[in-house]
MARTOR-999563 format. One record per residue (C-alpha): x, y, z; residue in one letter. Coordinates in steps of 0.1 Angstrom, whole numbers, plus 2048, in hexadecimal, padded with zeros to 3 digits. Each point is the difference from the previous one (the first is absolute). Last residue first. Example, Ala and Ser with C-alpha at 12.3 -4.5 7.8 and 13.67 -1.06 7.14 Angstrom:
% residues 2
8897F5847S7F27DE807A
END
This chain:
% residues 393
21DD19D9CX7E680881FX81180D81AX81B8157ECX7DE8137EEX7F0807820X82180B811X8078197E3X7DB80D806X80B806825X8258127FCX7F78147E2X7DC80B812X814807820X8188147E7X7DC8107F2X7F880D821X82180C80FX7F1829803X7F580C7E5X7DB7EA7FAX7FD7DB7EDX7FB7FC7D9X7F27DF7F7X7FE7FB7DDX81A7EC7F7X82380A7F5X80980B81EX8027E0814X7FA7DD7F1X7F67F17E0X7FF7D97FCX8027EA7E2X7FC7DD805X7DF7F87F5X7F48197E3X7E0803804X7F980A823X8218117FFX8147FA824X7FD81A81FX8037E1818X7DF806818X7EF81D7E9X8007EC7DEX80781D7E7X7EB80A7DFX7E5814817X82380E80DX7FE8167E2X8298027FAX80B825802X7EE81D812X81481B818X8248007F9X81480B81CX81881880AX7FB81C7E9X81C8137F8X8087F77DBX7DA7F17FFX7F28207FAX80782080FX7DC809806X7E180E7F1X7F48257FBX7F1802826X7E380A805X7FD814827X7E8809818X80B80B81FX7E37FB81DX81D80981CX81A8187F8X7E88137E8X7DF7F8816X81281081DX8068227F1X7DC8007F6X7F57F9824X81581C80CX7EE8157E7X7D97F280EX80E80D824X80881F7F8X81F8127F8X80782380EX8147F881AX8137E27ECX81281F7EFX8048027DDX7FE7EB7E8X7EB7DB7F3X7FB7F77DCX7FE7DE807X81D7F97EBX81581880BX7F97F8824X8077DD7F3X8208077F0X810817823X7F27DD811X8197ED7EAX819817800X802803829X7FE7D5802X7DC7FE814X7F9803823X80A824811X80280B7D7X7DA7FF802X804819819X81B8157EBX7EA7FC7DFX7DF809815X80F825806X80980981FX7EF81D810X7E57ED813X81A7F4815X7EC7E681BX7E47FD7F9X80A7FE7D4X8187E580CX7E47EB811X7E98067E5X81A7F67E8X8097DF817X7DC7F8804X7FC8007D8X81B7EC7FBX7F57E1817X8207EB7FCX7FE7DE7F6X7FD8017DCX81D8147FCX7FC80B7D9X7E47EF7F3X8047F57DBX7E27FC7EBX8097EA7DEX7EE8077DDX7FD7E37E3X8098077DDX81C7E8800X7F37E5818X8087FE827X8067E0817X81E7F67FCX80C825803X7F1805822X81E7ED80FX81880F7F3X7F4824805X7FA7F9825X82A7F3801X80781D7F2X80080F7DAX7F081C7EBX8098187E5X81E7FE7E9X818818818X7F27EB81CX7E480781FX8027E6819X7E17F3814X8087E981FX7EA7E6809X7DB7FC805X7EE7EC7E5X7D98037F2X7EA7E77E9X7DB80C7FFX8028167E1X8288087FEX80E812821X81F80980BX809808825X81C80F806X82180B81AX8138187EBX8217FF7E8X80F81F7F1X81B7FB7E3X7EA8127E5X7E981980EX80C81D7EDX7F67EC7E2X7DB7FC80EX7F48197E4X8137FA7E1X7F77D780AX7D980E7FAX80980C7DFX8187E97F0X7E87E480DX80B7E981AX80D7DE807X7FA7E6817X81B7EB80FX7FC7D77FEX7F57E8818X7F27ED7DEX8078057DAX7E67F07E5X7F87E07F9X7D97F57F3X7FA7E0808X80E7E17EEX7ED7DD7F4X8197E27FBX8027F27DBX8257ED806X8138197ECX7EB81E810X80B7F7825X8277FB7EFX8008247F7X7ED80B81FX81C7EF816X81D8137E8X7EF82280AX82C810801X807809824X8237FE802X80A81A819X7FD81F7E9X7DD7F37F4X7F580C824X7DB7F47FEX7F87E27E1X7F37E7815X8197E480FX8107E57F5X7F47DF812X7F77E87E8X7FF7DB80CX8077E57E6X7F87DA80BX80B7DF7F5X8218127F2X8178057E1X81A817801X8138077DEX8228197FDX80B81880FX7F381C7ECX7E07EF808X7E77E67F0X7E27F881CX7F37DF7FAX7E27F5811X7EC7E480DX7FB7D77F8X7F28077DCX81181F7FBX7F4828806X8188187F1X812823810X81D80D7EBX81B817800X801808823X82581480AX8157EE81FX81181A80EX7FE7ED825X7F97D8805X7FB7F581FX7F87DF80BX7E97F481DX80E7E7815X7E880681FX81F80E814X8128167E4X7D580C7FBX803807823X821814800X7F88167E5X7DC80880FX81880981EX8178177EBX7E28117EFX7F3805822X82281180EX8058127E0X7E481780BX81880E819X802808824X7E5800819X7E57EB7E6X7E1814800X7DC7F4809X7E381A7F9X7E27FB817X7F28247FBX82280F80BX8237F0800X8017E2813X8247F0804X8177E57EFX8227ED807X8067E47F0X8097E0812X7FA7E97E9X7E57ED80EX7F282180DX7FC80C7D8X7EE7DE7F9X7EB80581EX7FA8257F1X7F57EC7E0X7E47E8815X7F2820815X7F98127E1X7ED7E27F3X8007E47ECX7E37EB7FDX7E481B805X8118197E9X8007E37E0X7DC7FB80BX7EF81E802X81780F7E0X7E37F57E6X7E3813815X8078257F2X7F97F27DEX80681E7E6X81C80581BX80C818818X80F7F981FX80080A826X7DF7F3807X80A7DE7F9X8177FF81EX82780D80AX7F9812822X8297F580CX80C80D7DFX81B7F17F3X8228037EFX804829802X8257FC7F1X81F815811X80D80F7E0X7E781B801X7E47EC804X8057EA7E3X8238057E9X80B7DF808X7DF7ED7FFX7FD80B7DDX8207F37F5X7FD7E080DX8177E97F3X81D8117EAX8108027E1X7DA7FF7EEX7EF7EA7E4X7F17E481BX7FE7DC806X7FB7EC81DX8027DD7FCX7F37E581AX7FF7D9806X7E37FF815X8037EB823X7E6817810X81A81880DX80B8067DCX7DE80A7FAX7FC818820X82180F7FAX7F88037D9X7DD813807X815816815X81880B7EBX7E58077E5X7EC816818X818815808X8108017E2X8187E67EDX7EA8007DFX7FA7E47EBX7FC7E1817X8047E17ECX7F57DD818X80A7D97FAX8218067F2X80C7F57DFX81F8187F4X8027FD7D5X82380B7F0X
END
């Protein structure tokens, strides 16, 4: 059986869905196609259930790409204020977390319902565990051969994803189809991911595992404050995350345990006022007990603060706050929440995210490489490239 429709979408993500409200809104006859039992998947599990769908600071800065100018104009277009009026519309209840991170009140499921309900409203057409056999350019577009049967369309959008949480579908079926029709790739690799440790140095924070700390993580001239968690396989947090995208194998990250506390003034305090504590117990006043009990150890610190000077108190602070550390690598994509690299945007147009040479193929979302910050960055960068792409088929 062949289905004629003037738009494919493989993929019903974020950015997929939305690139077939904005088509189907534009008089587009739309199918969206896509190998799981359920829309969404991704978007369910987000933010603890509750789906981080924006950030309010969403802009350029907030991305990496081999071309950190390609997202400009998708971002510019649609912004964080255009998908929370979306979110109003429907009456979905939201709040500010920290650094500008919008939550829904309830449930994830209540976006994936109202992308469900505009693409219903635009006509789009869904069609769940639907399996790709083939993807093949024609004279007039492109034929896409399923489990299902044939589709056969003007224009062919891919929307699948990267390769991060393979448990959730992710399979690199965007890069297969890239290399069919000749497009360039960047490197991939595993983004906002957990870093590991060597069997040596993980030995020695293992008392430390479970214990979380305010951080600041640092990687050359790139640095993030959020929490730092130590874990049974090495490290994790929020800070972690987000330093992840940005550090090589081989490379060397300084962490700074609570960056905003003057250390050294609260030992010298401490030693004023009980000079027959040790610096463990004062340290303790501020830090998580086992973690400043480690860094005395570390620093090589004992015995009563009365009796330390001024350059050993220093020495103490450097461990909790000038902490180098190279990790062994990380967790891979099996945790990691996005895939940093993908489709070389030099291949992309920037204004409708369609193949330069191929016209009528269009890559959105994950799959290209724009990789946004934790914290509802890349599902503004979902929602806004998928507009781009709906606008223009």
């Amino acid at each position: 059986m062949q289905r004629r429709s003037d738009v494919i979408v493989i993929g019903a993500g974020a950015a997929g869905m939305m690139c077939a409200i904005r088509a189907g809104q534009r008089g587009r006859s739309v199918v969206v196609l896509d190998h799981a039992k359920a829309p969404g998947d991704k978007i369910r599990i987000s933010g603890g259930g509750r789906c981080n769908f924006t950030n309010i600071h969403a802009s350029p800065k907030n991305f990496l790409s081999a071309n950190p100018h390609f997202m400009k104009s998708a971002l510019a277009r649609f912004t964080p204020s255009d998908f929370v009026a979306m979110v109003d519309r429907h009456r979905i209840a939201w709040h500010e977390k920290t650094l500008g991170q919008l939550f829904c009140d309830d449930s994830a499921k209540d976006i994936i319902r109202m992308l469900l309900d505009e693409m219903q409203a635009a006509g789009a057409r869904l069609e769940l565990r639907t399996e790709i056999v083939a993807v093949e350019k024609t004279e007039d577009g492109f034929r896409v051969s399923t489990s299902e049967g044939e589709y056969l369309a003007t224009s062919l959008v891919i929307a699948t994803g990267g390769k991060s949480i393979p448990k959730m579908g992710a399979t690199g079926f965007a890069y297969r189809i890239a290399e069919q029709f000749g497009l360039p790739m960047i490197e991939t690799r595993p983004g906002l991911v957990p870093l590991t440790l060597d069997p040596q140095l993980l030995e020695s924070v293992a008392p430390l595992s479970g214990i979380a700390a305010p951080a600041e993580l640092r990687h050359g001239k790139t640095a993030f404050r959020e929490a730092l968690l130590f874990t049974h396989r090495g490290l994790s947090g929020p800070a972690i995350l987000q330093i992840s995208s940005y550090w090589r194998e081989g490379d060397e990250i300084t962490v700074d345990i609570e960056p905003d506390v003057d250390l050294l003034a609260h030992l010298k305090t401490a030693k004023q006022a009980n000079g027959r504590q040790s610096a463990q117990t004062a340290l303790g006043e501020v830090l998580p007990k086992r973690l400043a009990q480690y860094l005395t150890e570390r620093a090589g610190v004992t015995g009563n603060m009365a009796d330390m000077s001024d350059k050993v108190l220093a020495r103490l602070v450097d461990a909790a706050q000038n902490w180098t550390i190279k990790p062994s690598g990380s967790e891979g994509y099996r945790t990691a929440e996005v895939t940093l690299g993908g489709i070389d945007t030099a291949a992309l147009d920037s204004r409708s995210m369609q193949a330069k040479t191929v016209p009528g193929l269009h890559f959105i979302g994950e799959c290209v490489d724009v990789t946004g910050w934790l914290g509802g960055y890349n599902f503004q960068w979902a929602w806004a490239s998928g507009v781009a792409a709906g606008d223009s088929l």
